[in-house]
TORKOL-4160 file (C-alpha; in steps of 0.2 Angstrom, whole numbers, padded with zeros to 4 digits, m for minus):
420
<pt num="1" X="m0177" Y="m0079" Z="m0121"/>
<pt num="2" X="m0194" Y="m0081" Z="m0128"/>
<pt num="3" X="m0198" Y="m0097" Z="m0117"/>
<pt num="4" X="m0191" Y="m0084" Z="m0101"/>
<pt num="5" X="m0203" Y="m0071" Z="m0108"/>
<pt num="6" X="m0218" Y="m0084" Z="m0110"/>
<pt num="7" X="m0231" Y="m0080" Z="m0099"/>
<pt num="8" X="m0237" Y="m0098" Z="m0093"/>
<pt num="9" X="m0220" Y="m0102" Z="m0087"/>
<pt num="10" X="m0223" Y="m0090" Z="m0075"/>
<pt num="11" X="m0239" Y="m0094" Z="m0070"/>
<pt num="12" X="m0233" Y="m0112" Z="m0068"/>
<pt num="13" X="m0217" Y="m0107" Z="m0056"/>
<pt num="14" X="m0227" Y="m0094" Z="m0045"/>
<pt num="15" X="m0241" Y="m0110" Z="m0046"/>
<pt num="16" X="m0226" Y="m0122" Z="m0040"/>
<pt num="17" X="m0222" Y="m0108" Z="m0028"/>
<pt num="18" X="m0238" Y="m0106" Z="m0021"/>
<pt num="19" X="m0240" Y="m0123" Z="m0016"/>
<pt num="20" X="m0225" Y="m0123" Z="m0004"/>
<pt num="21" X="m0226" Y="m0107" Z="0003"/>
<pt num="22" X="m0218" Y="m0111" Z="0020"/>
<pt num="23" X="m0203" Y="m0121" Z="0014"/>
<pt num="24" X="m0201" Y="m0109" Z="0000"/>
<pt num="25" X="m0199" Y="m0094" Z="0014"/>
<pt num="26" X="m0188" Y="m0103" Z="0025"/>
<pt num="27" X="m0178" Y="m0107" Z="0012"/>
<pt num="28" X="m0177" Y="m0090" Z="0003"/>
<pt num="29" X="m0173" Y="m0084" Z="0020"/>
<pt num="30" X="m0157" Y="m0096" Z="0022"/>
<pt num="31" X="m0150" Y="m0087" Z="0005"/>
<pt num="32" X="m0155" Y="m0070" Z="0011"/>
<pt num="33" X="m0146" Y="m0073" Z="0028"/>
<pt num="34" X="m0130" Y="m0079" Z="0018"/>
<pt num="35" X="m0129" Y="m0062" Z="0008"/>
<pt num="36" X="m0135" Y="m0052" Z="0021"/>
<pt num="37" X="m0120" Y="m0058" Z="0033"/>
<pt num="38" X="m0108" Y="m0057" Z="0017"/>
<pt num="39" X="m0115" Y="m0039" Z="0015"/>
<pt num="40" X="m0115" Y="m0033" Z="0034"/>
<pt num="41" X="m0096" Y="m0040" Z="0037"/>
<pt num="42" X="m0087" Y="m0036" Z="0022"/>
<pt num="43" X="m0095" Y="m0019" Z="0025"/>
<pt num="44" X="m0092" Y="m0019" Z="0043"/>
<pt num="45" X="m0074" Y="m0022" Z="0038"/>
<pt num="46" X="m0074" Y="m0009" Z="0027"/>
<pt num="47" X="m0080" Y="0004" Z="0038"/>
<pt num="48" X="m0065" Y="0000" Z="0051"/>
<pt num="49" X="m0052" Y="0000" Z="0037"/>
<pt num="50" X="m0060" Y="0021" Z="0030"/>
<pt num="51" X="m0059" Y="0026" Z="0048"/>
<pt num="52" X="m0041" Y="0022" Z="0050"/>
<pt num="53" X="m0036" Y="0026" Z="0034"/>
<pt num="54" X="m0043" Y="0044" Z="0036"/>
<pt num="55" X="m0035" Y="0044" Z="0053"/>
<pt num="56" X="m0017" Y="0038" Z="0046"/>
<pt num="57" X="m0018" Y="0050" Z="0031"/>
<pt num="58" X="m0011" Y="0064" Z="0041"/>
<pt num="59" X="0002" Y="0054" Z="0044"/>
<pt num="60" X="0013" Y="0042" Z="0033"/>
<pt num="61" X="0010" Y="0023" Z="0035"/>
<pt num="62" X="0026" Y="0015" Z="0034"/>
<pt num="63" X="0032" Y="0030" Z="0048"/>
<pt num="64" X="0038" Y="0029" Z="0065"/>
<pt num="65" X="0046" Y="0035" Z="0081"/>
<pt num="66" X="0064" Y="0033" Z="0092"/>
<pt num="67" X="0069" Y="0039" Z="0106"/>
<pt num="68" X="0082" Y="0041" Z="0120"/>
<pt num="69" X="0081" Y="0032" Z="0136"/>
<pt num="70" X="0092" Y="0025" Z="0152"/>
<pt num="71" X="0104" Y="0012" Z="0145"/>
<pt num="72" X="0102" Y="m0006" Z="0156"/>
<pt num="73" X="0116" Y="m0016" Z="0154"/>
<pt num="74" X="0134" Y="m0008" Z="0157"/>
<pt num="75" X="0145" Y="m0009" Z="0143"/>
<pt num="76" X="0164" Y="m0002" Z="0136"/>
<pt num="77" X="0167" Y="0005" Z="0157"/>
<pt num="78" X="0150" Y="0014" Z="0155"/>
<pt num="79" X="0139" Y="0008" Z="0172"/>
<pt num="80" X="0119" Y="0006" Z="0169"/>
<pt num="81" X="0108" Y="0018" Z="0170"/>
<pt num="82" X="0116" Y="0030" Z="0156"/>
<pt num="83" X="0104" Y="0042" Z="0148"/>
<pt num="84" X="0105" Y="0041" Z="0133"/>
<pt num="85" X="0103" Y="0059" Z="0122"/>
<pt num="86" X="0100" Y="0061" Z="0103"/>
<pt num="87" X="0110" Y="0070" Z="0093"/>
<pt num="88" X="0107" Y="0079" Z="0076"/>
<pt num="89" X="0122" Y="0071" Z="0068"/>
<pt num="90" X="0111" Y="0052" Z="0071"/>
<pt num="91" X="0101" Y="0060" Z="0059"/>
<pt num="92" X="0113" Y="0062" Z="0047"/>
<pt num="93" X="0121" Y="0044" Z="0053"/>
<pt num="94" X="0105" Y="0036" Z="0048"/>
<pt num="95" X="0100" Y="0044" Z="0031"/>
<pt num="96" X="0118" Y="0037" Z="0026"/>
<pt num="97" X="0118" Y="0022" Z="0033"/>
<pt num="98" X="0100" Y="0014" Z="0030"/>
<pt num="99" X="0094" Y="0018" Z="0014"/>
<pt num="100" X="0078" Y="0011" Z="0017"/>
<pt num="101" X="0074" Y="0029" Z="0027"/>
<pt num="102" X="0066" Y="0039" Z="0016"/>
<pt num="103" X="0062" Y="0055" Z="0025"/>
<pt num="104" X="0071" Y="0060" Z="0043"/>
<pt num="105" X="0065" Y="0074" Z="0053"/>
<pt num="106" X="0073" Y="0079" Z="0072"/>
<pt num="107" X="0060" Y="0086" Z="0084"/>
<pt num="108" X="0059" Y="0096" Z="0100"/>
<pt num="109" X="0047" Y="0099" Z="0111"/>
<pt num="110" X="0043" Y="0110" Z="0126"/>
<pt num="111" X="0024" Y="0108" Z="0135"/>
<pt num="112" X="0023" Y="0092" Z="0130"/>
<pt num="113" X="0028" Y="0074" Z="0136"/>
<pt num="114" X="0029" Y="0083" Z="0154"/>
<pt num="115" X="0041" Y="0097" Z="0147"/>
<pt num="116" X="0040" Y="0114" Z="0153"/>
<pt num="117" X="0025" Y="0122" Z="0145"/>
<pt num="118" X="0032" Y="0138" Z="0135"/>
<pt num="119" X="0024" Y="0157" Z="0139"/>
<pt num="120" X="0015" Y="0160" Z="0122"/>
<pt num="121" X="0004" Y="0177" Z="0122"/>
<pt num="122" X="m0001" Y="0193" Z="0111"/>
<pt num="123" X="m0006" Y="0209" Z="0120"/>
<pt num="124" X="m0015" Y="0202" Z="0135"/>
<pt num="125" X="m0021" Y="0187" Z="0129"/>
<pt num="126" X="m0010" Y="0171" Z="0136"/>
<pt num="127" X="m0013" Y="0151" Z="0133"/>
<pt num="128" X="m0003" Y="0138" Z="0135"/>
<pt num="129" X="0002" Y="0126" Z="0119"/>
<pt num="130" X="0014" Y="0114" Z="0114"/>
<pt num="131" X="0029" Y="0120" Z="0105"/>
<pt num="132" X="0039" Y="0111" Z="0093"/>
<pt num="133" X="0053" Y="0116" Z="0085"/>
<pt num="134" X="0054" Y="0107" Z="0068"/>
<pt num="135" X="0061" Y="0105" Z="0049"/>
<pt num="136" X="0052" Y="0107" Z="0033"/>
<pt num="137" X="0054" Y="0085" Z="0030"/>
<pt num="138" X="0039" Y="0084" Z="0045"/>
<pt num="139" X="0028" Y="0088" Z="0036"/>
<pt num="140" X="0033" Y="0073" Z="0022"/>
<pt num="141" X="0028" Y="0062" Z="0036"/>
<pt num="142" X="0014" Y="0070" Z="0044"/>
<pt num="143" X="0007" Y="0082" Z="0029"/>
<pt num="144" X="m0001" Y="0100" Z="0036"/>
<pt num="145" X="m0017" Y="0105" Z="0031"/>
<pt num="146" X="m0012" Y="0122" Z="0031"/>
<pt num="147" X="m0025" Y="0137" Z="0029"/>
<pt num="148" X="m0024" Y="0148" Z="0011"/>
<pt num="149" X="m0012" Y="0161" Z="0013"/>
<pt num="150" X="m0001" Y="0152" Z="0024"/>
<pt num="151" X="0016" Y="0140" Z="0024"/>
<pt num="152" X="0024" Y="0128" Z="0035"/>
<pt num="153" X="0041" Y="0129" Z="0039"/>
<pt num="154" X="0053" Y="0130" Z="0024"/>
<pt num="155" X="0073" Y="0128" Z="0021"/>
<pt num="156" X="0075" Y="0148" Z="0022"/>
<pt num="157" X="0068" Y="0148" Z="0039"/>
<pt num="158" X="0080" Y="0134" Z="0046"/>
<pt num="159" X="0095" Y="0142" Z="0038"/>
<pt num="160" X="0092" Y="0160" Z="0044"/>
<pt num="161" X="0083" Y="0152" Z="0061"/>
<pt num="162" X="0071" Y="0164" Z="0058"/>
<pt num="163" X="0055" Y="0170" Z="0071"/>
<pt num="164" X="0042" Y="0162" Z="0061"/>
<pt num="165" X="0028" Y="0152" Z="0071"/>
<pt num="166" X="0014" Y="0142" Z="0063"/>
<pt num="167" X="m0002" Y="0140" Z="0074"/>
<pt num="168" X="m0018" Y="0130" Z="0078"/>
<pt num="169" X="m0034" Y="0133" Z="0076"/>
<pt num="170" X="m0037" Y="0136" Z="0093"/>
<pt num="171" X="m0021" Y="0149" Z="0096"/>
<pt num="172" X="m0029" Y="0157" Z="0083"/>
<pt num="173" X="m0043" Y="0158" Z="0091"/>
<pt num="174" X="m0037" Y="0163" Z="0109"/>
<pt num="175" X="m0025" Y="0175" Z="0103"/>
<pt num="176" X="m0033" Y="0183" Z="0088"/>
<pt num="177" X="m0050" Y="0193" Z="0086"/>
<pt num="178" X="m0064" Y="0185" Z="0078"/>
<pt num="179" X="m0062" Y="0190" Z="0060"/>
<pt num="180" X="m0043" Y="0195" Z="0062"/>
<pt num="181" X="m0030" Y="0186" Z="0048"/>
<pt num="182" X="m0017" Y="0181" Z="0058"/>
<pt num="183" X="m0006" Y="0179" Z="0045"/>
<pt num="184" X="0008" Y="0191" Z="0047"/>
<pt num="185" X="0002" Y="0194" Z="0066"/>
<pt num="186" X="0014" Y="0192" Z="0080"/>
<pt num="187" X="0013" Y="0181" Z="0097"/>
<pt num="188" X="0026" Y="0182" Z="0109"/>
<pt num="189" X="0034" Y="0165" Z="0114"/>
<pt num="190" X="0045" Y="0166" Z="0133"/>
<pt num="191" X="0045" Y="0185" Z="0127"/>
<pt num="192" X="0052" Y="0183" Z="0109"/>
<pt num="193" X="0042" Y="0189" Z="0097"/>
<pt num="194" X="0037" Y="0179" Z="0083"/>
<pt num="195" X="0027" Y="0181" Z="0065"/>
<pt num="196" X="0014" Y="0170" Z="0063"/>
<pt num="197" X="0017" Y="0165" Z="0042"/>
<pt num="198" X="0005" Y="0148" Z="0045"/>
<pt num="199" X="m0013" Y="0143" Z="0053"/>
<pt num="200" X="m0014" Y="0123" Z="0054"/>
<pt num="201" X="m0031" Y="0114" Z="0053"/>
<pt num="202" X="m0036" Y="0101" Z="0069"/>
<pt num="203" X="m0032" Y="0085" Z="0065"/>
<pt num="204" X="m0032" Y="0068" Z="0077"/>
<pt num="205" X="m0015" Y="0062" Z="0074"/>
<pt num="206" X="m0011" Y="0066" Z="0093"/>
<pt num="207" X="0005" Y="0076" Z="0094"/>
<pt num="208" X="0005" Y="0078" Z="0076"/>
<pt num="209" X="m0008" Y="0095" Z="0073"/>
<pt num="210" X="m0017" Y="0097" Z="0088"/>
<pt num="211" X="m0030" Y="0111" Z="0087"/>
<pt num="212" X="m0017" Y="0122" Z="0101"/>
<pt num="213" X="0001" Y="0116" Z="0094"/>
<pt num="214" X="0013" Y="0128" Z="0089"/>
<pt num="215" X="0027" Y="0125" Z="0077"/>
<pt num="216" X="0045" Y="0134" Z="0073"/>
<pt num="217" X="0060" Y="0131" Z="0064"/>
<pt num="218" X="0070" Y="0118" Z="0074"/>
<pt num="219" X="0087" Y="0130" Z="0073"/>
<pt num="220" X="0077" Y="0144" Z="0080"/>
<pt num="221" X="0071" Y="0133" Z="0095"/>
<pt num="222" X="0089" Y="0129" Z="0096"/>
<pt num="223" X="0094" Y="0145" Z="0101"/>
<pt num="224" X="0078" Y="0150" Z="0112"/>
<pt num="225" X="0084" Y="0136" Z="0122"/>
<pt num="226" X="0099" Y="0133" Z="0123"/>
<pt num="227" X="0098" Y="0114" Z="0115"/>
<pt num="228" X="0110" Y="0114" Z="0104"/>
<pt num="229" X="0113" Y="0099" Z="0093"/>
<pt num="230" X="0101" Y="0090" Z="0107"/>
<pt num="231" X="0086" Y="0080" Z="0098"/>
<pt num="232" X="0071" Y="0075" Z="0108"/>
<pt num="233" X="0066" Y="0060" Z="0095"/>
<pt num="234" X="0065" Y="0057" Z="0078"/>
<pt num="235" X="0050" Y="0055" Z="0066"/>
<pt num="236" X="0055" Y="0043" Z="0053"/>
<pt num="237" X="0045" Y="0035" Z="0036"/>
<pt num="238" X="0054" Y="0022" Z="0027"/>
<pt num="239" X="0050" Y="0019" Z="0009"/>
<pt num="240" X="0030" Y="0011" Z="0004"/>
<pt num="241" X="0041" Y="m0005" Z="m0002"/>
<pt num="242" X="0051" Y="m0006" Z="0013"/>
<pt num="243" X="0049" Y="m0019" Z="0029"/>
<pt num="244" X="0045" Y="m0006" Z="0042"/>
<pt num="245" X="0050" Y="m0020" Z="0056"/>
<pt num="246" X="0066" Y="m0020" Z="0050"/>
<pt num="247" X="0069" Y="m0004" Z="0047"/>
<pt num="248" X="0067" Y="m0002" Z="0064"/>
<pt num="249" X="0079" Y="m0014" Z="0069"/>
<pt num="250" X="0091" Y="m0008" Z="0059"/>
<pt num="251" X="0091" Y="0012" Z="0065"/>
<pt num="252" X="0090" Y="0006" Z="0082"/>
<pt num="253" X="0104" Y="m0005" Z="0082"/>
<pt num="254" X="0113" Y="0008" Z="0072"/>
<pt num="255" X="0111" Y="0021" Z="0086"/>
<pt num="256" X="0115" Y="0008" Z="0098"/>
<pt num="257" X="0133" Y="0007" Z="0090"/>
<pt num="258" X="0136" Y="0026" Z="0089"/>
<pt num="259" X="0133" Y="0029" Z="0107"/>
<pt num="260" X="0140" Y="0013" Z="0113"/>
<pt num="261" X="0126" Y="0005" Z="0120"/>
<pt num="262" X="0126" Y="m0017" Z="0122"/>
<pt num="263" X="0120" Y="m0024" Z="0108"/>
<pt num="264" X="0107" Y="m0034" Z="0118"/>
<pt num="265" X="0103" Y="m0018" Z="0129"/>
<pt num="266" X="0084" Y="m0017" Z="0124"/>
<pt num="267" X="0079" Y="0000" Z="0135"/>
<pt num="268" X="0092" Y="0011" Z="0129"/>
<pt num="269" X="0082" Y="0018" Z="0115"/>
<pt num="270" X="0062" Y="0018" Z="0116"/>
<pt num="271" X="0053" Y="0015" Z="0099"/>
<pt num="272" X="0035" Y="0018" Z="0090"/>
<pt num="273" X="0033" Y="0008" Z="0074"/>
<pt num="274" X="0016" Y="0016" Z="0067"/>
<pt num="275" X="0020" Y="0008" Z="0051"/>
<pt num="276" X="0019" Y="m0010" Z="0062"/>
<pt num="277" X="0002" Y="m0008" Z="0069"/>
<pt num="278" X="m0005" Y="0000" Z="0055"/>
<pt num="279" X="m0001" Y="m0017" Z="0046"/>
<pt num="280" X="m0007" Y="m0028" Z="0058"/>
<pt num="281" X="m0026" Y="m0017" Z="0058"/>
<pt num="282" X="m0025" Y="m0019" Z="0039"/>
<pt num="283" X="m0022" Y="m0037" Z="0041"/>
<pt num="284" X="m0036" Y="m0038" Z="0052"/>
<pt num="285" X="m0049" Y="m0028" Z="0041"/>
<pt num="286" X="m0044" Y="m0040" Z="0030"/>
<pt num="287" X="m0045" Y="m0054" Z="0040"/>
<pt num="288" X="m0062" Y="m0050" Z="0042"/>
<pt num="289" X="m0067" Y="m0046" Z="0027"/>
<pt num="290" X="m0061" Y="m0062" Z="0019"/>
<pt num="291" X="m0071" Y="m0072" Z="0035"/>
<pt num="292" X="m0087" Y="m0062" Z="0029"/>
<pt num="293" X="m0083" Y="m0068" Z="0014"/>
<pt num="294" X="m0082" Y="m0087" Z="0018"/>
<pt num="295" X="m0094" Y="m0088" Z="0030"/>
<pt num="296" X="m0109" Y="m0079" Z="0019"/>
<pt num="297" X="m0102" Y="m0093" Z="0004"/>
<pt num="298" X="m0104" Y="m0107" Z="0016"/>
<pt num="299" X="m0122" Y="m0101" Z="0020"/>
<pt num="300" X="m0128" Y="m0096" Z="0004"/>
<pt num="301" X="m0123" Y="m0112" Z="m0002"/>
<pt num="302" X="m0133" Y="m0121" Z="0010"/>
<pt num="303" X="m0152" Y="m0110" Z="0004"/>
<pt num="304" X="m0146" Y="m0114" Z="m0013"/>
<pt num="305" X="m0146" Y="m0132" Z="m0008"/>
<pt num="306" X="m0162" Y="m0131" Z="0000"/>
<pt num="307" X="m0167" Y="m0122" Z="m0015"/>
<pt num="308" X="m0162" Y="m0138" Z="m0022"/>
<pt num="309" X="m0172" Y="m0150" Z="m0011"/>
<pt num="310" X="m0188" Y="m0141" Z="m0011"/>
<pt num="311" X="m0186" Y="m0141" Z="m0030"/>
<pt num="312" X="m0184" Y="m0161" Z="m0030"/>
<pt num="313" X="m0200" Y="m0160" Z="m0020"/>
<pt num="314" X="m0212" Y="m0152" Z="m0029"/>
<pt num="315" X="m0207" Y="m0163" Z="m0043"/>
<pt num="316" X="m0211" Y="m0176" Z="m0035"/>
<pt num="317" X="m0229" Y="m0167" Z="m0031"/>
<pt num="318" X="m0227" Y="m0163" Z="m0047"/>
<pt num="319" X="m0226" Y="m0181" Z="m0057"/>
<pt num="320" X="m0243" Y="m0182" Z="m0065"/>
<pt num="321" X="m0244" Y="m0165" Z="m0072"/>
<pt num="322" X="m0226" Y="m0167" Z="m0080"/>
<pt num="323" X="m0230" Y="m0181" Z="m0087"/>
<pt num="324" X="m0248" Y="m0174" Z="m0095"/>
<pt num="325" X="m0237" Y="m0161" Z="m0101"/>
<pt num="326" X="m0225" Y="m0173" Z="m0110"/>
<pt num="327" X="m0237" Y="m0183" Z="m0116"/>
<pt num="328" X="m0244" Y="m0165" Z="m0122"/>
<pt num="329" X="m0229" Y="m0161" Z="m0132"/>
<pt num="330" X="m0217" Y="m0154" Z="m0121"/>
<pt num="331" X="m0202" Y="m0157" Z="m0125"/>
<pt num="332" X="m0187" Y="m0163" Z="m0112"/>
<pt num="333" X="m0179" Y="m0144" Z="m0113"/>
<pt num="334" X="m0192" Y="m0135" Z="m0109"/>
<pt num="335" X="m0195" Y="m0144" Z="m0094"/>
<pt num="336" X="m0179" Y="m0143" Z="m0089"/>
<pt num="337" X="m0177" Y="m0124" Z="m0093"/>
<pt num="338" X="m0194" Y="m0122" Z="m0081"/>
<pt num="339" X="m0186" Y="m0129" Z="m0067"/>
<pt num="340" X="m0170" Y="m0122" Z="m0069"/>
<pt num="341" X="m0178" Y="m0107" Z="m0072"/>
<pt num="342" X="m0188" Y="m0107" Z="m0054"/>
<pt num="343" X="m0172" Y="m0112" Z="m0046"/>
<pt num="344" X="m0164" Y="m0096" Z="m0054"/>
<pt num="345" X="m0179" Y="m0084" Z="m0049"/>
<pt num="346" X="m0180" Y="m0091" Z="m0029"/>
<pt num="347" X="m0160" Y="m0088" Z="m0030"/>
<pt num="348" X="m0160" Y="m0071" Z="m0037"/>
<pt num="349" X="m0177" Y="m0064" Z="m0025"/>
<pt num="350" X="m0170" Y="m0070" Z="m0010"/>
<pt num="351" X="m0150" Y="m0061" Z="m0015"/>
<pt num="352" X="m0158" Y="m0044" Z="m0019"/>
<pt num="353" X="m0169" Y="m0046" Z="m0003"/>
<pt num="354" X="m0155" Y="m0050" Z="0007"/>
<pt num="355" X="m0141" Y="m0035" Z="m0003"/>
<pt num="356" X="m0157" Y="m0023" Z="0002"/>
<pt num="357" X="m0157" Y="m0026" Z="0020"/>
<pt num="358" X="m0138" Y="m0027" Z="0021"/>
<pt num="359" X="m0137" Y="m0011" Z="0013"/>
<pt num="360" X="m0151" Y="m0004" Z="0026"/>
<pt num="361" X="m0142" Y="m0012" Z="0041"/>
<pt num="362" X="m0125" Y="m0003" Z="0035"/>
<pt num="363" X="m0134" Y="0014" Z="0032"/>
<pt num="364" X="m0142" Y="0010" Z="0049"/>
<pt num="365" X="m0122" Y="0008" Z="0057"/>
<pt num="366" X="m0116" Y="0024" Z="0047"/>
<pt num="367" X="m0128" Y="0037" Z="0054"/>
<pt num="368" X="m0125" Y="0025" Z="0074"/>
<pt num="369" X="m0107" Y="0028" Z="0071"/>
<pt num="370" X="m0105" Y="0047" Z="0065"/>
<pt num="371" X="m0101" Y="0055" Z="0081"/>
<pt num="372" X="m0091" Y="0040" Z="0089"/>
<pt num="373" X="m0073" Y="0041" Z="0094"/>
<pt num="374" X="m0067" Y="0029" Z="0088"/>
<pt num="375" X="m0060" Y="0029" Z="0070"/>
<pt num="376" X="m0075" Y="0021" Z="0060"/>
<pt num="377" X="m0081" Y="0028" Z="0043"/>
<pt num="378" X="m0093" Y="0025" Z="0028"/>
<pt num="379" X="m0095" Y="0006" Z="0030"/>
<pt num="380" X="m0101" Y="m0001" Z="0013"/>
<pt num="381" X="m0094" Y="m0013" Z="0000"/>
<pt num="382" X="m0090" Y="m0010" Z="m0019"/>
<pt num="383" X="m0102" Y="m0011" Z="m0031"/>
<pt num="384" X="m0089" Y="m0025" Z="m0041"/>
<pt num="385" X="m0092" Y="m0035" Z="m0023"/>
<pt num="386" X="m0109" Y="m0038" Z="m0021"/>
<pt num="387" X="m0113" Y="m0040" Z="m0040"/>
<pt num="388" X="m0101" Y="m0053" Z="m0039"/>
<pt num="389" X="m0110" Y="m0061" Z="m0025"/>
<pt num="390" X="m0126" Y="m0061" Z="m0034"/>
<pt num="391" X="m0116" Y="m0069" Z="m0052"/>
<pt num="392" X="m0110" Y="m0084" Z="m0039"/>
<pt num="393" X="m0128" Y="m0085" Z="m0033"/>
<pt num="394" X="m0136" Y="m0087" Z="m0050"/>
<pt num="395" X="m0121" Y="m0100" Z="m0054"/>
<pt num="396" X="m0127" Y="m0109" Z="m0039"/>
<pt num="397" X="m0145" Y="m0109" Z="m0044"/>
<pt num="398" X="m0142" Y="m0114" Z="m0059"/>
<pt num="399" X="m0131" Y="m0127" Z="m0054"/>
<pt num="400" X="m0142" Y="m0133" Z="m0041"/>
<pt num="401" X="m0158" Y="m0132" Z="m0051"/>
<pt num="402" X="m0149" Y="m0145" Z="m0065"/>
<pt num="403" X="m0153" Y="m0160" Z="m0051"/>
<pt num="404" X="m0173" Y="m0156" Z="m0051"/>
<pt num="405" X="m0174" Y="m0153" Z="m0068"/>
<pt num="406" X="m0166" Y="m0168" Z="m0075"/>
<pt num="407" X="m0178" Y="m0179" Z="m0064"/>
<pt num="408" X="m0193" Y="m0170" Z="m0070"/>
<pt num="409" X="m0184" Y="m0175" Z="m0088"/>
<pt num="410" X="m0182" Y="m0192" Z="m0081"/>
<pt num="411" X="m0200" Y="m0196" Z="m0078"/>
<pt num="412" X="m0209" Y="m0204" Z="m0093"/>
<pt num="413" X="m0228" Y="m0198" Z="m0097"/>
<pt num="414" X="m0234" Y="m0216" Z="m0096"/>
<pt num="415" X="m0225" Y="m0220" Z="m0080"/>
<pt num="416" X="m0233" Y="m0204" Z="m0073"/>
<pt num="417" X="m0248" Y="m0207" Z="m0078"/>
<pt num="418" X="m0247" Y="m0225" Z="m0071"/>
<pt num="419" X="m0242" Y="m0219" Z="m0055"/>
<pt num="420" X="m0257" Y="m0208" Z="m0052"/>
């Protein structure tokens, strides 16, 4: 520590320094621009994996979709081009029969997916909004953000098919006056009223909590129209630990059995696997991120090296003036320790140079990338991350700077003195 501390060993490395200005540039630059990319693409990374993670929260990961569709293959006496219909009992079918399934919820719809939009007003206002009529186990795959003092649908509501609505933002906002709770209000939906016990906050999830969407329980959309046990399609999460693939696999083929579709019929049933791509961008953020990760390495490396080499160099400049010194007293370690010392300092400069303007160029994407559509947020990388980089950068430096020091050691006072 005292020989780190000594003021003429610094005034000998910033000498040593001083005399290669240009090489020592280039090559600090060389480890700056291996951290820099490290820094930038891990955070770049990073910044793709926050924005969809926020954009999936609303929704479970391992969830997704089925639907019916035209069968297109005849099978059992049944000719091609059988429309195929849901049914609440597949629900049921599928909770028992796959126990990977961990929440099932039937849905219905009407002003969406080119359904009949519904009349929805209160006094003389009208709008038109998507309808769904839905159980309380939606919301354990797409969670509500539901505003204080109101609910989402609950078991009550299904049993007694009562005339509860929750809104959006936006119905509230049509329908209501500015400053008006509408909880407890009443909108009228195809001339039924109904009491409005929930306000839902906008969220992106498309189909899921639209700023205008309207939710009921499913048995009351039942008997406003006539759909009796009729399911438009199911939203389905399997289980964190569960392979989402195949659970699809699994309920579709299932389905396929209880309605008698060919086993190879592959248009009966239409399917959504959001737990599928959701795995595929993670994979990808990753993919990235360890890429960053090599690549930034692999340069670093290569300043350290030329760390190395300049190092050798001015050794080599350097010859008489190591060898006065020896013959002077110093001894082997302290040389040594100057050199690797020098090695260590050029390292660590040209890292925090290099985790500064990496952490200007991310702050420089964050505020580019603030009011974008597509899902990208807060790109930055752990704290853990990058002071781990620098650690393998000091490693390296100090590894690198052994090659320099131990010629300088090598060189013997009368030999340099000899040589000059």
């Amino acid at each position: 520590m005292r020989f780190i501390l000594d003021r003429n060993t610094w005034q000998e490395i910033f000498g040593s320094i001083s005399k290669n200005k240009v090489r020592t540039v280039i090559t600090v630059i060389g480890v700056l621009w291996g951290i820099f990319i490290y820094i930038a693409l891990s955070g770049a990374a990073k910044g793709m994996d926050n924005g969809f993670e926020s954009m999936f929260e609303q929704i479970a990961k391992n969830s997704l979709f089925v639907w019916a569709q035209n069968t297109s293959m005849p099978y059992e006496g049944y000719k091609t081009g059988r429309p195929m219909q849901l049914k609440l009992e597949d629900a049921t079918m599928i909770e028992n029969r796959i126990p990977e399934v961990e929440y099932i919820a039937p849905r219905n719809v009407r002003g969406f997916f080119g359904s009949t939009p519904p009349s929805i007003g209160r006094g003389n206002k009208m709008g038109s909004y998507p309808l769904f009529g839905d159980f309380p186990a939606f919301t354990k795959i797409a969670p509500k953000k539901i505003y204080d003092g109101g609910r989402f649908i609950n078991d009550e509501d299904i049993a007694q098919a009562r005339k509860v609505a929750v809104i959006g933002e936006r119905t509230q906002k049509e329908l209501f006056d500015k400053g008006e709770n509408p909880i407890g209000g009443f909108i009228k939906i195809d001339d039924v009223y109904f009491q409005v016990v929930g306000v839902h906050k906008f969220d992106q999830s498309g189909g899921f909590g639209g700023d205008g969407d309207i939710f009921i329980p499913f048995t009351t959309f039942r008997r406003l129209y006539n759909t009796g046990e009729n399911v438009g399609w199911f939203s389905i999460a399997a289980y964190d630990d569960a392979d989402v693939v195949q659970v699809e696999e699994n309920i579709i083929d299932l389905l396929k059995n209880i309605h008698q579709v060919h086993p190879d019929d592959e248009r009966a049933f239409g399917s959504f696997n959001l737990g599928e791509q959701f795995n595929k961008i993670v994979g990808f953020a990753n993919g990235i991120t360890f890429l960053s990760l090599v690549v930034g390495i692999a340069t670093i490396l290569a300043g350290v090296i030329g760390i190395g080499n300049i190092l050798l160099i001015s050794v080599k400049e350097r010859t008489k003036e190591l060898g006065v010194r020896r013959a002077l007293g110093a001894t082997p370690a302290e040389v040594r320790n100057q050199i690797i010392l020098e090695s260590v300092f050029l390292t660590v400069v040209a890292g925090v140079m290099g985790i500064i303007l990496g952490a200007m160029t991310l702050a420089g994407i964050n505020n580019l990338t603030q009011d974008i559509d597509f899902p990208y947020t807060n790109p930055t990388v752990p704290i853990p991350y990058v002071l781990g980089a620098l650690v393998i950068m000091v490693v390296l430096g100090t590894l690198i700077g052994l090659i320099p020091a131990q010629r300088a050691v090598s060189i013997k006072p009368i030999d340099a003195l000899r040589e000059e």
